[in-house]
PLY file of the C-alpha trace (Angstrom):
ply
format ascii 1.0
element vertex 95
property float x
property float y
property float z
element edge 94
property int vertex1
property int vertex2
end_header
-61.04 12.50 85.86
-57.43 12.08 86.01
-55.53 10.03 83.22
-51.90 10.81 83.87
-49.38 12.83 85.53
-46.54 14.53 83.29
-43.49 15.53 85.19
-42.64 19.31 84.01
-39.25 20.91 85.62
-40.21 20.55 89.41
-43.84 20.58 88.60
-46.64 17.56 88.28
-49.46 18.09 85.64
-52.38 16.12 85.87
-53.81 15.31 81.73
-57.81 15.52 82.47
-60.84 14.45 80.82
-63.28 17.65 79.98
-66.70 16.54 81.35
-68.69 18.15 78.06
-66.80 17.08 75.32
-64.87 14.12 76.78
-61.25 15.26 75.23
-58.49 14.85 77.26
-56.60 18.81 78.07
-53.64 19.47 80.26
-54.28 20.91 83.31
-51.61 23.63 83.07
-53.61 25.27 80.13
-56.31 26.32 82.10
-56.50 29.51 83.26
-59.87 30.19 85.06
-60.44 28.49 88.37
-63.95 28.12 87.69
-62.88 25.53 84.64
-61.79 23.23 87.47
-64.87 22.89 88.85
-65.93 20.77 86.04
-62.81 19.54 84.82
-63.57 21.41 81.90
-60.91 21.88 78.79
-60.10 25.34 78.19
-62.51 25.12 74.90
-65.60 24.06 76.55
-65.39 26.44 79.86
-65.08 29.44 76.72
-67.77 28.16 75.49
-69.84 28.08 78.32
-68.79 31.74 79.10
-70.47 32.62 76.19
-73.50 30.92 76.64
-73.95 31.90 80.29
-74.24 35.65 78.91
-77.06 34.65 76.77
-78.42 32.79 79.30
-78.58 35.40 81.29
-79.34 37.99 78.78
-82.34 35.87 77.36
-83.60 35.46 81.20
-83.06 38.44 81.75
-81.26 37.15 84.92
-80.49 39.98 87.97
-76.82 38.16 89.35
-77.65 40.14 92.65
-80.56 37.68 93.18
-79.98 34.75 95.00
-82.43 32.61 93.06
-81.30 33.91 89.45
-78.00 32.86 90.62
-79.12 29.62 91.56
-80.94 29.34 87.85
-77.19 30.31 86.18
-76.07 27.43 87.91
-77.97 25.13 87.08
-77.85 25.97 83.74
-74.41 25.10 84.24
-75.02 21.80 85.43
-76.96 21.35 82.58
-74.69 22.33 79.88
-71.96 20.31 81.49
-74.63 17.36 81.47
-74.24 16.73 85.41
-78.34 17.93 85.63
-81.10 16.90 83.81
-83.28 19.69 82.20
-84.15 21.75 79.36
-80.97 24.08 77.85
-81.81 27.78 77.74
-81.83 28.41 73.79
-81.75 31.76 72.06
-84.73 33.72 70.99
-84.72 34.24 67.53
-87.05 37.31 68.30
-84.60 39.09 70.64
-81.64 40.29 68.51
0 1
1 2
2 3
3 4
4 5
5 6
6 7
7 8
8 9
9 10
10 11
11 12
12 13
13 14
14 15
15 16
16 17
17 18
18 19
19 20
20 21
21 22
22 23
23 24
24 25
25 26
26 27
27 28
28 29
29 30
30 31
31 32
32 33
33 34
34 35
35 36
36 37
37 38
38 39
39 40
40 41
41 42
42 43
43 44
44 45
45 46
46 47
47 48
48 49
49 50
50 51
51 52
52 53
53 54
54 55
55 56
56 57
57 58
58 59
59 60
60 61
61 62
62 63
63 64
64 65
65 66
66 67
67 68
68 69
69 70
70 71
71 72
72 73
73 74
74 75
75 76
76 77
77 78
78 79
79 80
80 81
81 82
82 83
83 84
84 85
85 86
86 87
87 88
88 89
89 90
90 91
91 92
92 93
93 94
């Protein structure tokens, strides 16, 4: 969601709302296109970057795969809270 535009030297940036935690970020700090998807703050796209390796780890998820894919993304869309469903959790048995 955009809140307001600050004029750098010859250069608009948009200040966003981050969809998971709500905090407003400046869109010049991120650095990953994927973040943008989601209008995610630099923070919470880390964050899911580490998660999506145990999710993938703990699912033991084959990215070649079209339908693991699909299952890493909507884990995404779960832990960005656009899709309803149960968050993949870490095994306290797998180390």
């Amino acid at each position: 969601m955009t809140k307001d535009i600050s004029l750098g030297v010859g250069v608009a940036y948009m200040t966003k709302t981050c969809t998971k935690c709500k905090n407003s970020f400046d869109e010049k700090l991120v650095d990953d296109p994927g973040a943008q998807k989601y209008s995610s703050c630099p923070s919470c796209w880390n964050e899911w970057t580490t998660h999506a390796i145990m999710v993938i780890n703990e699912l033991r998820l084959d990215m070649s795969l079209p339908e693991h894919r699909k299952a890493l993304k909507k884990q995404e869309k779960i832990f960005f809270g656009l899709e309803q469903g149960e968050q993949i959790q870490k095994n306290p048995d797998n180390p």
